[in-house]
N, C-alpha and C positions, 0 to 999 in steps of 0.2 A: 504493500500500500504506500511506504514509502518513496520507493522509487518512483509512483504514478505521479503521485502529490507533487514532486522535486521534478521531474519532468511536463508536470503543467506550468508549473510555475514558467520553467525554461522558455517553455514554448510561449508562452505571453507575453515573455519579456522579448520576446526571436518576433515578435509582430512590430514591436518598435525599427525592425531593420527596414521594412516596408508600410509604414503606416506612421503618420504625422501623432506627435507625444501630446496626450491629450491635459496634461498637467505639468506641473513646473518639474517637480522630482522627477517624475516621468521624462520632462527631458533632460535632465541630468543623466539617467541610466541608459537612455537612446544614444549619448555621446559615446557610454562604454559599452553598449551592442555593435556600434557600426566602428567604431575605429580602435576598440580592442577586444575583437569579433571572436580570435583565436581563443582567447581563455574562456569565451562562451563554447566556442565548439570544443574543447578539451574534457570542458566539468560535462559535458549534455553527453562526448563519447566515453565517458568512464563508468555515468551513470547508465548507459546502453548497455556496455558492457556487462556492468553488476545483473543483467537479467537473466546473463547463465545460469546464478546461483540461486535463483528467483521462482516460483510459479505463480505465485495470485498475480491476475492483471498485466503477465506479460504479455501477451498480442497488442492489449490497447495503450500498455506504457510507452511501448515500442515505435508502434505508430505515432504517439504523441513527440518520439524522441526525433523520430527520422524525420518527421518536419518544422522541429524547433534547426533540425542542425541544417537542413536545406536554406530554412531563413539565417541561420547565421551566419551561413559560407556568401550567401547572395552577395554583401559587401565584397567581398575578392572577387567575385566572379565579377560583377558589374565593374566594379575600378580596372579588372582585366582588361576589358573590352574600353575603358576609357582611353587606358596606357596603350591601345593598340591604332589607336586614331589621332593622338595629341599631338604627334609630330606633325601630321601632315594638314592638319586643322590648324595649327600654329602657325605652320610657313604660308599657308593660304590664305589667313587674315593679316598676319603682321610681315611677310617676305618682303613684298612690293619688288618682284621678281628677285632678290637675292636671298640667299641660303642664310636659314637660319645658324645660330650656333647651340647648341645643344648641350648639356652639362655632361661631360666626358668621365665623369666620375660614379655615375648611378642613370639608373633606369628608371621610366615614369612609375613603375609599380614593379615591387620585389616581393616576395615571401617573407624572403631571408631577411629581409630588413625590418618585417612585422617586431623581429623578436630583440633589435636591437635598443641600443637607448643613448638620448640625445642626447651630446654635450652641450654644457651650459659656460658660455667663458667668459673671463672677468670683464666687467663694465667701472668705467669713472662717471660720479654722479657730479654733476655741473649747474650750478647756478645761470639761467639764462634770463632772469629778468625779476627785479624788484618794483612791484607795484605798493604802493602806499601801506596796503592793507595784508600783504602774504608777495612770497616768495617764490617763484616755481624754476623747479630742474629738470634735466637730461640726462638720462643711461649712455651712455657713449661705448661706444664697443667701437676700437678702432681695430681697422682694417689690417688682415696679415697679408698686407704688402707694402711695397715702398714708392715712397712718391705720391702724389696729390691724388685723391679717389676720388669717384665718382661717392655720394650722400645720401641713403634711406633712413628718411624721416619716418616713424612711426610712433602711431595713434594709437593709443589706448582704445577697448571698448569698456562698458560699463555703463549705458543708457545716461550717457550724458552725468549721471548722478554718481557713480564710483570706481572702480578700479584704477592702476595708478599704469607708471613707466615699468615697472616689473612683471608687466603682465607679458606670460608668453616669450622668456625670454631663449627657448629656443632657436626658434625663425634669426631673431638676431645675430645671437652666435653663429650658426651657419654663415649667414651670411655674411658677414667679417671676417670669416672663416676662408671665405672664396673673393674677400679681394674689395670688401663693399663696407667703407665708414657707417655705420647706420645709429643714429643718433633717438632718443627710443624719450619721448616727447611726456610732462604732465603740464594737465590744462587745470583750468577754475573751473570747480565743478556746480552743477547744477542742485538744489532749485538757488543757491545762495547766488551764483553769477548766472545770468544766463544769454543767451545767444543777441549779441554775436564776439562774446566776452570768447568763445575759441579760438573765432580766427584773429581775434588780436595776438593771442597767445602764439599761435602755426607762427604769425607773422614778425611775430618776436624770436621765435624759435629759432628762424630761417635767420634772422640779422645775424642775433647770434654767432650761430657758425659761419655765417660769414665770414665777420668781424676777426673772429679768428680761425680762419682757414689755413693760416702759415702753419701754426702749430696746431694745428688739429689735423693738417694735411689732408685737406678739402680741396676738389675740384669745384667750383664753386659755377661754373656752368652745367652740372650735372647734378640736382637735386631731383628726389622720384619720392614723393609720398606713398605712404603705405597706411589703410588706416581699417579697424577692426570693427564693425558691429556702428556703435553711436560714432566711432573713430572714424570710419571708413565716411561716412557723413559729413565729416569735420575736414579729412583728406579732400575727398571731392571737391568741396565747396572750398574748400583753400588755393584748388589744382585750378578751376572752374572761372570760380567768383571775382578772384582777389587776385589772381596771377601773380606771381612774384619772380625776377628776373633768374633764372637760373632751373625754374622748373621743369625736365623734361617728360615726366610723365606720374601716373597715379596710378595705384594698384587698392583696388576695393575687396576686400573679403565682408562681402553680405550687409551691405550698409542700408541704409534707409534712403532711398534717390530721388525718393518722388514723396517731401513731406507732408503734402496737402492729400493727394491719394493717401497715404497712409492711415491717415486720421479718418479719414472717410469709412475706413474699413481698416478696424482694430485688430488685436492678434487675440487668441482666446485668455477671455480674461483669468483662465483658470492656470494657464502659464504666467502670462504679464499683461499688467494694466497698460497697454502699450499708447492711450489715448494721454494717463492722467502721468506717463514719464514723456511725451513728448508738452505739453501742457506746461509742468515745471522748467525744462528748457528753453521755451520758447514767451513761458507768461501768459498765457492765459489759454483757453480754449481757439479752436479752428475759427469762431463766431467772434468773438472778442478781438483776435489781432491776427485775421487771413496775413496781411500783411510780410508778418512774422515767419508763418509757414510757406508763404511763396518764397521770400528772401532766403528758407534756409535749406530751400529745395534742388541740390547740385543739378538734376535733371536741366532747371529752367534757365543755366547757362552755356549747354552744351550750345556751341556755333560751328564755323568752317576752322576756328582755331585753336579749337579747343586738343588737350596733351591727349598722345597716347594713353588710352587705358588698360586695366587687366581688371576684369570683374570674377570672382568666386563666389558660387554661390550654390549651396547644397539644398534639392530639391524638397526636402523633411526639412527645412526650416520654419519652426511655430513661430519665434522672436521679431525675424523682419519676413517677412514673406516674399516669396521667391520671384513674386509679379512686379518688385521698385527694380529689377536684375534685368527683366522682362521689358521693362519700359525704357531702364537708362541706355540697353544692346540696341533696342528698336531706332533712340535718338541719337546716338551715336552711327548708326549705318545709316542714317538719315541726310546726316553733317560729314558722310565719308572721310570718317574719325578711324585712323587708325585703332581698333582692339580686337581684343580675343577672351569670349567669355567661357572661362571653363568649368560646366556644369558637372554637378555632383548627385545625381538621382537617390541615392539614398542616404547622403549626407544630412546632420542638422545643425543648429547654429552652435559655433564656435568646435566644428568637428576636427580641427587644428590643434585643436588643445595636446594629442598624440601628434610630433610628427613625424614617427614613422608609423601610422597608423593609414590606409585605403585613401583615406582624401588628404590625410598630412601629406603624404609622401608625393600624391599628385600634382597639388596647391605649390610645393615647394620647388619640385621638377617647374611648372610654369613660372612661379615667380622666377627664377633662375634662366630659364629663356628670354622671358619679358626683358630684366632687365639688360643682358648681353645684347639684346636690341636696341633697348633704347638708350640704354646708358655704360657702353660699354668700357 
């Protein structure tokens, strides 16, 4: 009876692989279904196993077991079929007849690499701008190479209201790792500041490194935002809105792109109030200050000149839904903007959180092309 019990369970929580997390914890465990899939299908083939020694209830245990492990393997198999397209769906949006370059070091998706684990490598924390009232700094992770880099600025996510510069500091190290300054950003956070109290900050960020690019050893023509969740919001609309001299491109992991749509159509409230956290960032409801929300809607500045972009976005996303990903690829091919949007069908929001996890490992193969394109 136990086994049955322990293998329903499996199999319920094996529906999060393919089916949108209908509550907040819910999608917390949806992150460790699809992007640390393997240690589900281990405990689901041990407990299969256990039905040698078993009689009550094994035929239907059994059954319940072989299609919890079907839905868990799904994430590899789908990411498979990702990793066998990315190339040439790459060079076909971003080539412009020349050959991409390709990270020589790893493949869009491994196995092998499910089981390995990221390094994390030291950052200096920096002071980049004293306002009257607080202070804000930067993670800086320089670059292991020599000579002036190209500069990935990143965004924090945290619904505008929390997380800091330590968030995620993976993706970072990698990439400082392969050659890339990336300086790893905190804002004023909401409902105490609110918009467009970010982009002053992006815009101070950017002086910043500038200011001291001798010794920080910045190429200071080559800045590429990167920005996560409410971050990737704040990136856009920094890449977008505010242009700042040196910008050559933006990389979005599942941002909010279209704020006014947004608002029109919430995310379930049983995940997140997603009405009453854009509301505290922006000051008041959609009715109160439209204004607000058109201003802070990247979408409504895409033109003929607008940067290269790189949009991520996992189709099981409950937090920003998958239709601002949907709208910003539509107005970007509209404005014959160079990007490349690379979808995630069973991913959900912040499914990066692993990255060598199905969508970490794929997200990171693109950002590493992206940037050898645009900023190389």
């Amino acid at each position: 009876m136990l086994r049955l019990v322990l293998l329903i369970i499996l199999f319920l929580a094996s529906l999060l692989a393919i089916f949108n997390a209908p509550a907040y914890y819910l999608w917390l465990l949806a992150i460790l279904v699809t992007e640390f899939c393997w240690i589900f299908i281990a405990i689901t083939l041990l407990i299969l196993i256990s039905g040698f020694w078993v009689s009550k209830y094994k035929i239907g245990g059994s059954v319940v077991g072989v299609l919890a492990l079907l839905l868990f393997v799904s994430p590899l198999v789908r990411a498979s079929m990702v990793a066998g397209h990315i190339k040439s769906e790459m060079q076909a949006a971003l080539g412009n007849g020349k050959p991409l370059v390709y990270p020589n070091n790893r493949e869009p998706f491994s196995l092998t690499q499910l089981f390995q684990k990221a390094n994390i490598s030291s950052s200096q924390s920096l002071t980049y701008i004293h306002y009257a009232d607080t202070a804000l700094t930067l993670d800086y992770y320089p670059a292991r190479a020599t000579g002036k880099r190209p500069c990935l600025v990143v965004i924090h996510g945290g619904s505008w209201s929390s997380g800091d510069s330590k968030q995620l500091p993976e993706l970072n190290s990698y990439l400082s790792n392969i050659g890339y300054q990336v300086a790893s950003v905190n804002y004023r956070l909401a409902p105490k500041y609110k918009a467009p109290a970010t982009m002053e900050d992006v815009q101070n960020a950017l002086n910043y490194l500038k200011l001291h690019a001798d010794s920080l050893q910045i190429d200071t023509s080559q800045f590429v935002l990167l920005g996560r969740s409410a971050g990737a919001q704040i990136a856009l609309l920094a890449a977008y809105a505010t242009p700042h001299t040196g910008i050559k491109a933006v990389i979005d992991f599942y941002g909010p792109a279209d704020m006014v749509w947004g608002y029109s159509l919430p995310a379930n409230p049983l995940v997140m109030d997603s009405r009453l956290v854009m509301e505290r960032y922006l000051g008041g409801t959609y009715k109160q200050v439209p204004q607000a929300y058109a201003a802070s809607s990247p979408i409504e500045y895409v033109n003929r000149q607008t940067v290269p972009t790189l949009i991520i976005h996992g189709g099981n996303d409950v937090l920003v839904a998958y239709e601002h990903s949907t709208r910003l690829n539509a107005k970007l091919q509209q404005n014959n903007i160079s990007h490349y949007w690379l979808k995630l069908p069973w991913a959900t929001h912040g499914f990066d959180y692993n990255l060598n996890g199905p969508g970490g490992q794929l997200s990171t193969y693109a950002v590493e092309t992206f940037l050898r394109k645009v900023a190389p």
